[in-house]
TORPA-4810 file (N, C-alpha, C, O; in nm, 3 decimals):
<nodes>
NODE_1_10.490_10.320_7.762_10.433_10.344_7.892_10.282_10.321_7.892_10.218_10.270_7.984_X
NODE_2_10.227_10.373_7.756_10.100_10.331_7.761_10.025_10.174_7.819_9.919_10.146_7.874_X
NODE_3_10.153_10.088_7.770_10.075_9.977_7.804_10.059_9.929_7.924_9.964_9.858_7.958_X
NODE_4_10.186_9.978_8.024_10.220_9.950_8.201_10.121_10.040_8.254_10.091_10.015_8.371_X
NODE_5_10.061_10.140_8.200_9.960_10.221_8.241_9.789_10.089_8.216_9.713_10.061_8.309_X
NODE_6_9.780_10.053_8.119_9.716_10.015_8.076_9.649_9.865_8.162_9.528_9.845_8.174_X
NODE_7_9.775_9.758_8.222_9.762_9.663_8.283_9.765_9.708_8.446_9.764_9.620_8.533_X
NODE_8_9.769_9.830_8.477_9.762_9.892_8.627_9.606_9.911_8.604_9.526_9.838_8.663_X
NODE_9_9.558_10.029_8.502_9.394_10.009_8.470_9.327_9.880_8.524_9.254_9.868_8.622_X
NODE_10_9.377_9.777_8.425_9.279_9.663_8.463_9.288_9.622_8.584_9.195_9.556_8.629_X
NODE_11_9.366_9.642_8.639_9.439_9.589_8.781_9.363_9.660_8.885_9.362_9.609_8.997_X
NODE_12_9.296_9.773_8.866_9.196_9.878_8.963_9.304_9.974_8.998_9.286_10.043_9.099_X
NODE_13_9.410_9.988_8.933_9.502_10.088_8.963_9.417_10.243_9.007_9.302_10.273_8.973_X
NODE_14_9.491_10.308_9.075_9.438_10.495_9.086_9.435_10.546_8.950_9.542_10.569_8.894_X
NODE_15_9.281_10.576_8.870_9.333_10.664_8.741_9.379_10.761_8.738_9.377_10.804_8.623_X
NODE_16_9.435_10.843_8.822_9.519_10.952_8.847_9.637_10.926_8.834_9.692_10.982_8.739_X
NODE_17_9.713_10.844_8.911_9.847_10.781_8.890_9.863_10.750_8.731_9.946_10.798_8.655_X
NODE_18_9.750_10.650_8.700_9.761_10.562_8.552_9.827_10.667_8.472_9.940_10.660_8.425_X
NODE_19_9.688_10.834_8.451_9.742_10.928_8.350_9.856_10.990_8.416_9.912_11.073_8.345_X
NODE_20_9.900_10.975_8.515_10.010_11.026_8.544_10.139_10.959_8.444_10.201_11.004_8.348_X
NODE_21_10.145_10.833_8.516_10.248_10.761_8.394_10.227_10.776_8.276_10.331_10.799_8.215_X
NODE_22_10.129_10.774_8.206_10.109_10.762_8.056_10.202_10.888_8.060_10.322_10.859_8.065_X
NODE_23_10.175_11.020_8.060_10.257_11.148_8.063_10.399_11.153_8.107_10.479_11.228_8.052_X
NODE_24_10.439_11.061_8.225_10.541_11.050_8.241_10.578_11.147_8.352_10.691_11.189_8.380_X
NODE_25_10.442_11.180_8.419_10.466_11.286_8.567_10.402_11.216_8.592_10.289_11.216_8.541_X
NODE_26_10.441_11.119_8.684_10.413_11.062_8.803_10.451_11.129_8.921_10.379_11.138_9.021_X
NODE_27_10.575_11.182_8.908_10.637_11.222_9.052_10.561_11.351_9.114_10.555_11.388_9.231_X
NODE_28_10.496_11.413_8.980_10.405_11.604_9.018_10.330_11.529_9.111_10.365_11.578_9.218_X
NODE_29_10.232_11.422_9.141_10.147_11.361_9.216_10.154_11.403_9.383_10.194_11.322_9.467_X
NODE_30_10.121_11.500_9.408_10.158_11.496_9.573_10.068_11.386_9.653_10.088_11.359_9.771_X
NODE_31_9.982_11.335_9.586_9.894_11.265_9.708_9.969_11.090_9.700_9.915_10.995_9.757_X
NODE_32_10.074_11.080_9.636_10.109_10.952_9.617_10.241_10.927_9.780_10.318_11.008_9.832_X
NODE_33_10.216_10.802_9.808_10.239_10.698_9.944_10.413_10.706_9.896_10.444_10.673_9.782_X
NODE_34_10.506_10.747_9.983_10.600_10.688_10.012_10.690_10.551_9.925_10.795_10.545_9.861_X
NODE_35_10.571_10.443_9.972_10.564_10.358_9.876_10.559_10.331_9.769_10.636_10.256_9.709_X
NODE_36_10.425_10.413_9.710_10.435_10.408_9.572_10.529_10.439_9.507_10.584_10.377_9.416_X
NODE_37_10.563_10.588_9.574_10.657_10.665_9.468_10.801_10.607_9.483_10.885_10.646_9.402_X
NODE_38_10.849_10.492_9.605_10.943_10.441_9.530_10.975_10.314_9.452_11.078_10.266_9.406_X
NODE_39_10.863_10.284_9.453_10.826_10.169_9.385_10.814_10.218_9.176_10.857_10.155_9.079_X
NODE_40_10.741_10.347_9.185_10.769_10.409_9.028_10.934_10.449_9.046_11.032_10.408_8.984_X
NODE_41_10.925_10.523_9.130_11.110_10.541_9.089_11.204_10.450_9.023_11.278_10.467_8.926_X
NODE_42_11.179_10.330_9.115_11.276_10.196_9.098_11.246_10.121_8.951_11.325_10.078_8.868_X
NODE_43_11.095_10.123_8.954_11.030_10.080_8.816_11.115_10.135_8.665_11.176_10.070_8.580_X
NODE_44_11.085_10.285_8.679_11.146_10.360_8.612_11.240_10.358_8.570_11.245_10.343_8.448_X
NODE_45_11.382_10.373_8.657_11.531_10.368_8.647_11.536_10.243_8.565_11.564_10.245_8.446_X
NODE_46_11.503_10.114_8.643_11.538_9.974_8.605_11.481_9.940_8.458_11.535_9.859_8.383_X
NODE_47_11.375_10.005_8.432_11.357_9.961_8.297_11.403_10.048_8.220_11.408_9.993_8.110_X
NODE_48_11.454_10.185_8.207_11.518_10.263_8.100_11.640_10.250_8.141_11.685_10.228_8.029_X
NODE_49_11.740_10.246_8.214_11.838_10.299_8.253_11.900_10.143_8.325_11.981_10.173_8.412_X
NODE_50_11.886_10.011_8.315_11.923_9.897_8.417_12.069_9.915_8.468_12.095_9.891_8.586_X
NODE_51_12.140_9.946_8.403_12.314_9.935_8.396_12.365_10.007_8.454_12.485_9.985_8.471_X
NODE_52_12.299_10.145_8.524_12.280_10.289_8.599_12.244_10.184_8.712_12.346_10.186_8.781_X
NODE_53_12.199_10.136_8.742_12.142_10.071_8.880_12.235_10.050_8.968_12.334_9.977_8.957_X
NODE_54_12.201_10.121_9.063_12.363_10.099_9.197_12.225_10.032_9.343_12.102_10.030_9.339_X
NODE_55_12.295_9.998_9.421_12.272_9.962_9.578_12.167_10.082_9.623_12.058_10.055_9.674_X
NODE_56_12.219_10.239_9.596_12.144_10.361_9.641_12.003_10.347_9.568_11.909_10.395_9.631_X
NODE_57_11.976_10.293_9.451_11.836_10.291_9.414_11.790_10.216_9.514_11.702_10.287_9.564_X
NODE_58_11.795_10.101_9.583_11.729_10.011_9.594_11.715_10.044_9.750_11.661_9.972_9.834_X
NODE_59_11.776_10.169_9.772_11.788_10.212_9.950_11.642_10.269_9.985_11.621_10.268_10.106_X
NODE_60_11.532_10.321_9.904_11.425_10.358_9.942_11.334_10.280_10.000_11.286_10.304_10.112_X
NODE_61_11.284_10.121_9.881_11.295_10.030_9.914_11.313_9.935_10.070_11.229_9.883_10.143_X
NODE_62_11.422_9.941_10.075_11.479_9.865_10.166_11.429_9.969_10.308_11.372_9.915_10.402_X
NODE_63_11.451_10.084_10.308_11.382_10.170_10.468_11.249_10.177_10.452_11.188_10.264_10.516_X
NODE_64_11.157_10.062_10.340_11.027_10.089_10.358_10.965_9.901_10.426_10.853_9.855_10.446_X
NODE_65_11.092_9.849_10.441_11.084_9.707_10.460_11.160_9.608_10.407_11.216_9.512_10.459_X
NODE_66_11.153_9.655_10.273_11.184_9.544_10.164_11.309_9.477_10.178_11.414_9.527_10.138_X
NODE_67_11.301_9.372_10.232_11.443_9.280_10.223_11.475_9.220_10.069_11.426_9.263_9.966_X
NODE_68_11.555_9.128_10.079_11.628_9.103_9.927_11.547_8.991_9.831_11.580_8.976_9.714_X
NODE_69_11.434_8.911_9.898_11.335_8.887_9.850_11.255_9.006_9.762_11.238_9.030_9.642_X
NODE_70_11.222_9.057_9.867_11.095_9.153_9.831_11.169_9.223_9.703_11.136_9.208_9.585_X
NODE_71_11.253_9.286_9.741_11.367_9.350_9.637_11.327_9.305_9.495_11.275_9.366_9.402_X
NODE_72_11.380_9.144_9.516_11.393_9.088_9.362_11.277_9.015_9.339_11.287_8.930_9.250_X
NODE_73_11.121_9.030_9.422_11.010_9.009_9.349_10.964_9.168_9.281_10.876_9.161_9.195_X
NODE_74_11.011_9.289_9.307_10.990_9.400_9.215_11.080_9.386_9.091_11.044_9.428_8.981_X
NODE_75_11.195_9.328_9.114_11.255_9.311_8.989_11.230_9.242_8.901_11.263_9.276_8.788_X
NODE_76_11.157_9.113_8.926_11.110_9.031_8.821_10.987_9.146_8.757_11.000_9.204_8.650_X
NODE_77_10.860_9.164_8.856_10.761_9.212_8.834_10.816_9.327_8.713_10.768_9.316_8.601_X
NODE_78_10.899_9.416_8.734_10.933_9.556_8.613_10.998_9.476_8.463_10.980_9.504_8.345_X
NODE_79_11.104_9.336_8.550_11.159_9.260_8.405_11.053_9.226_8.316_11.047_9.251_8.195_X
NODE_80_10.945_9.152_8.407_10.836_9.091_8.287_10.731_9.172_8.247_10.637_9.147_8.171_X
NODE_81_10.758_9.270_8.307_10.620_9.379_8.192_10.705_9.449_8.090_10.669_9.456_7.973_X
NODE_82_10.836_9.508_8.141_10.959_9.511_8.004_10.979_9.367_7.872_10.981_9.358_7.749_X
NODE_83_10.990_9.278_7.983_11.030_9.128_7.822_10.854_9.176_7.768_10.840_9.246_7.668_X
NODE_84_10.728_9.126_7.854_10.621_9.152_7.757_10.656_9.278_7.641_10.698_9.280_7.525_X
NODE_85_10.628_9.349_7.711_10.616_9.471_7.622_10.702_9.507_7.491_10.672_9.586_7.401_X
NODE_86_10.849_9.408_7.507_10.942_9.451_7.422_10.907_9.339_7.260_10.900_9.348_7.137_X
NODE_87_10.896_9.255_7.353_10.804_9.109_7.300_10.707_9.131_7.146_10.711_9.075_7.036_X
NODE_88_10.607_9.259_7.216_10.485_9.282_7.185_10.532_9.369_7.055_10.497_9.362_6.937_X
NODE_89_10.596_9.429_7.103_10.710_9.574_6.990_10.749_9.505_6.903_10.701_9.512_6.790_X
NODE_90_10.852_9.419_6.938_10.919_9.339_6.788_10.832_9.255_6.728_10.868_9.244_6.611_X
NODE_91_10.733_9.189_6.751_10.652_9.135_6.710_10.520_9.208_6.611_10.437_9.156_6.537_X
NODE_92_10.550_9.374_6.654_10.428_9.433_6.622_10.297_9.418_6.571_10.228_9.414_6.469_X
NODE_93_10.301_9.408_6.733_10.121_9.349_6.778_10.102_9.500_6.821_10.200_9.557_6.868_X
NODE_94_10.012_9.552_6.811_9.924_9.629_6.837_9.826_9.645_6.912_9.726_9.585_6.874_X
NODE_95_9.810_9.734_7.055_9.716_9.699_7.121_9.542_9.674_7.068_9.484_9.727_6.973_X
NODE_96_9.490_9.575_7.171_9.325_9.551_7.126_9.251_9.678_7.151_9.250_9.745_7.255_X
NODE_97_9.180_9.704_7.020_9.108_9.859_7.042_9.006_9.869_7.155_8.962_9.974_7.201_X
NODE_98_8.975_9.743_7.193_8.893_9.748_7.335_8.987_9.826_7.466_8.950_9.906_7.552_X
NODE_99_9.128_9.761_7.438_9.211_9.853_7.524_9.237_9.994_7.480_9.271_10.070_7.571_X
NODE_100_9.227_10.042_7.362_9.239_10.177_7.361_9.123_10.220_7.338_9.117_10.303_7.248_X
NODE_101_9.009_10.184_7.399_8.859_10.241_7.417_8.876_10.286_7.574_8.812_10.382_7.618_X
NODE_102_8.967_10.209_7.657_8.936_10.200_7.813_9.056_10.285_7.832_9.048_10.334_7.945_X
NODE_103_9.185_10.333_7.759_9.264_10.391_7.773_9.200_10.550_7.794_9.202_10.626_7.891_X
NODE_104_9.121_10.571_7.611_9.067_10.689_7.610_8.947_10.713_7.708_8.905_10.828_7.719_X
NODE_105_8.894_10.620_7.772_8.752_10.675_7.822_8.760_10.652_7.985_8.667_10.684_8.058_X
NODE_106_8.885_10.590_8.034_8.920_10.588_8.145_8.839_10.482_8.217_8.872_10.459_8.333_X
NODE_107_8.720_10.402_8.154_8.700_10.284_8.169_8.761_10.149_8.217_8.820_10.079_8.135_X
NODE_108_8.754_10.121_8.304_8.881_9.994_8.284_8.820_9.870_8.211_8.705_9.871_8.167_X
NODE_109_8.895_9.773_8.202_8.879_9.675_8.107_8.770_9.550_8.202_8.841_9.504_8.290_X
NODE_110_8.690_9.514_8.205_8.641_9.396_8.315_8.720_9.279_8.288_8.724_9.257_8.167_X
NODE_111_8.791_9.186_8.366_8.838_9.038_8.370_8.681_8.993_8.333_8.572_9.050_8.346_X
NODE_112_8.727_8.847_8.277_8.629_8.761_8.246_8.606_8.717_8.369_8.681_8.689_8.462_X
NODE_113_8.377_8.716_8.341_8.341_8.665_8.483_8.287_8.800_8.565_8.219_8.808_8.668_X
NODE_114_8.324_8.866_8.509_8.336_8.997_8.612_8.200_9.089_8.582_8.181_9.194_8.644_X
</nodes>
């Protein structure tokens, strides 16, 4: 989780949310959007649990707009930070300590240029 926390950081994610996920209480968050929170829900389920996935996950979603596009651009988006990440594991790469400087200090990382 550290690392989906980690690429939301660089991303200008809420650092509240970020340490939320790292911990894995995201949901204690009362100030989080409708949206968000089913967007971590769906995140969540689909990457620990894919095979558990019924029609009812994807119903939060769908009463917030999301047609079957939108749907399966969140699904790629959770697949490819899962293939990265799993990628990164078997390969054991180790994150850059610049990233666990910005992890611990709540810093985010600057893009090049920036």
């Amino acid at each position: 989780m550290q690392s989906h926390a980690e690429f939301l950081r660089a991303e200008g994610g809420d650092p509240i949310l970020i340490e939320a996920i790292k911990q894995r209480q995201w949901r204690e968050l009362p100030h989080l959007s409708g949206r968000t929170r089913a967007l971590c829900a769906l995140a969540e389920k689909l990457s620990a649990t894919p095979t558990r996935m019924t029609e009812a996950d994807w119903q939060p979603l769908r009463a917030l707009g999301f047609d079957d596009r939108g749907c399966l651009e969140v699904a790629h988006v959770v697949g490819l930070f899962n293939y990265l990440t799993r990628l990164a594991d078997g390969f054991g790469l180790q994150l850059h300590e610049r990233l666990l400087e910005a992890a611990a200090t709540g810093v985010p990382l600057q893009k090049r240029g920036e």
